[in-house]
N, C-alpha and C positions, 0 to 999 in steps of 0.2 A: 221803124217809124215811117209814116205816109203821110201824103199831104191829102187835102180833102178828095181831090178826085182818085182817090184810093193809090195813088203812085207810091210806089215806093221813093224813098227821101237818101238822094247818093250826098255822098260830100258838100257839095255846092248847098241842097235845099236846104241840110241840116243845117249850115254855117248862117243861112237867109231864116232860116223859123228861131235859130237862137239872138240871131240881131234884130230882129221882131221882139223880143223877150226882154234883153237888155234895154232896149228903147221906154219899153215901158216900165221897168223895173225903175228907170231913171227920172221919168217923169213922174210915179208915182211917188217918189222919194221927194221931189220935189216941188209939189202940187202944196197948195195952202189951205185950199178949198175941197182938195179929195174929187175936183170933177179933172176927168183924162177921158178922152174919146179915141177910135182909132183913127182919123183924119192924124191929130197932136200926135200919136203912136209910128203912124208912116213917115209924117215929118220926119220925125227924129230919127228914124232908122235910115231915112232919104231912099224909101222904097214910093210906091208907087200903094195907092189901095189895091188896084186889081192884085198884088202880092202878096199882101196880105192876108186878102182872102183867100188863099192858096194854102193858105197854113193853117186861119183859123176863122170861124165861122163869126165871129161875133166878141162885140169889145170882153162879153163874161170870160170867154175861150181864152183871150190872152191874160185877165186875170189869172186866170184855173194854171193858166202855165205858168206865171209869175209864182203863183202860191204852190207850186208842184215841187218847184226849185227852194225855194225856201223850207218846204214839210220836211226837206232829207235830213238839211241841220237842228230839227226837233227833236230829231231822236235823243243825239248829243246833247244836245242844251236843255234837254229838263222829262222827254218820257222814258229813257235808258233810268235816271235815279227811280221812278214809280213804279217799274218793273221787277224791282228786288223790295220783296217783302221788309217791311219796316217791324223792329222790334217794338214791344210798347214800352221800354223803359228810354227810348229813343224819339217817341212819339212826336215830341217838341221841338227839336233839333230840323228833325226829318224833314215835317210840315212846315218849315219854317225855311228850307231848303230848296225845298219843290216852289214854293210859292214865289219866292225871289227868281230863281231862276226863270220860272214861266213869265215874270212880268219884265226881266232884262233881257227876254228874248221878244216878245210879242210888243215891247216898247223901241227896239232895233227895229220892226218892221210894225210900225204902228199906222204907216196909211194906209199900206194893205191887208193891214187889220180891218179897219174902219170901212175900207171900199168893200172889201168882201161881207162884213155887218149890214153893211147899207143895201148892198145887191140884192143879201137875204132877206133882209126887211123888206125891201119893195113886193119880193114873193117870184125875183129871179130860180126858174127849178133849179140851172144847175146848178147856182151856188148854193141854193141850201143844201144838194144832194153832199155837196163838200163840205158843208158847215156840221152837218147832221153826221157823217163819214170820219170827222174827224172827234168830236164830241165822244160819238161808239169806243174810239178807241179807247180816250182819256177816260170814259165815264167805267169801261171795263175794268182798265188799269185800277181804280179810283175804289171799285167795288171786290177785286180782290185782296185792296188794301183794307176794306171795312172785313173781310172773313175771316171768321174763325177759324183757327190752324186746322179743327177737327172738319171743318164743312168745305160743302164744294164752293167755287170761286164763283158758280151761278148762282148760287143763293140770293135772293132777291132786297140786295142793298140800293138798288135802283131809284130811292124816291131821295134819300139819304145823299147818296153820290151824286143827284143832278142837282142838290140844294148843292150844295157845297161848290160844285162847280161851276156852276149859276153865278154866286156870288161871288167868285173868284176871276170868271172871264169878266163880270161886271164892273170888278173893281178896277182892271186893266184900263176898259174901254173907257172907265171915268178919269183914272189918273191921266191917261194920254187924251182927253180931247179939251183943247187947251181953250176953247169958245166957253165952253161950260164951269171952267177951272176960275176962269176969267170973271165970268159972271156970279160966280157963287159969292155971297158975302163971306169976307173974312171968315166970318162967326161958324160958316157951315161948310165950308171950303177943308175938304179932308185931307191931313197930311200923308203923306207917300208913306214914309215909314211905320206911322202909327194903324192905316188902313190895311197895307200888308202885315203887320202884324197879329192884327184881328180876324183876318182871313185866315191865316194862320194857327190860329187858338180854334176857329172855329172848325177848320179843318181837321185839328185834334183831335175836339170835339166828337167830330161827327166819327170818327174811325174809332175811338173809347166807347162810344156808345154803341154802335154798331158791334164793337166784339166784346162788349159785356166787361171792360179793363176799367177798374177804378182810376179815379186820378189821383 
């Protein structure tokens, strides 16, 4: 690991780029409004900005680290289940598994959800390269679950597996953002339970139809 002027990173830098990290970790955990700057960032770590910049170029950069830290406990928490072939007489159970898990995990870390959503929407490059980086894999995962046992796993489930997953990051992003939850009438205002569970069905869906399984 090196800091920007290509130095190698001994004891000290590492202990100073990860207290950079937690600072923000912290702040973003407890932001209302989703805005963190790195001014708010050095604060909190009680560095100095010229130190910061030592580690990382720019407030996306300390995101990107925020979210590096967090992608390792993904695996655990909900793309280790998508990686082992799902039976179809199981289909229900499975999809129903994955779906929860990915929203008790992305709802634990829902404002940098939102910050990293919002980065990419502005048309921040790096965070889409990590928005779009991480998508590749789930949508891979996603599309060997749509193949036939007889076919290769590249088989082209690609429009299939971004519908579905589409609706499924969307359904997150709606459930946790609580301005919107707020504002929706009663009438139209989607319950948690009932909205993953139709993610869920449709998620089925989309894997039955894709490998030709009745329901």
């Amino acid at each position: 690991m090196r800091n920007l002027n290509g130095q190698k990173l001994g004891r000290k830098g590492i202990i100073t780029r990860q207290r950079i990290l937690t600072a923000a970790s912290k702040l973003i955990v407890e932001t209302d409004d989703l805005q963190i700057s790195l001014g708010a960032i050095a604060a909190e770590a009680d560095l100095g900005m010229t130190s910061v910049y030592n580690y990382f170029s720019d407030l996306t950069d300390v995101i990107l680290g925020v979210l590096e830290h967090i992608m390792v406990d993904a695996e655990e928490a909900y793309l280790a289940h998508l990686r082992i072939r799902w039976e179809d007489e199981n289909l229900a159970e499975e999809c129903s598994k994955f779906i929860n898990a990915f929203f008790i995990f992305w709802t634990r870390n829902a404002n940098v959800f939102h910050i990293r959503n919002n980065f990419a929407d502005k048309r921040d490059r790096k965070m889409i390269a990590h928005r779009a980086s991480v998508a590749q894999e789930i949508l891979g995962l996603i599309i060997a679950q749509m193949a036939k046992k007889s076919e290769s796993s590249e088989y082209p489930h690609n429009s299939m597996a971004s519908a579905v997953y589409m609706g499924i990051e969307r359904a997150v992003s709606v459930l946790n953002n609580k301005l919107l939850m707020n504002d929706l009438p009663t009438a139209y205002r989607p319950d948690k339970t009932g909205l993953l569970a139709a993610e869920a069905r449709l998620f089925e869906f989309g894997i039955r139809s894709e490998r030709g399984v009745q329901w």
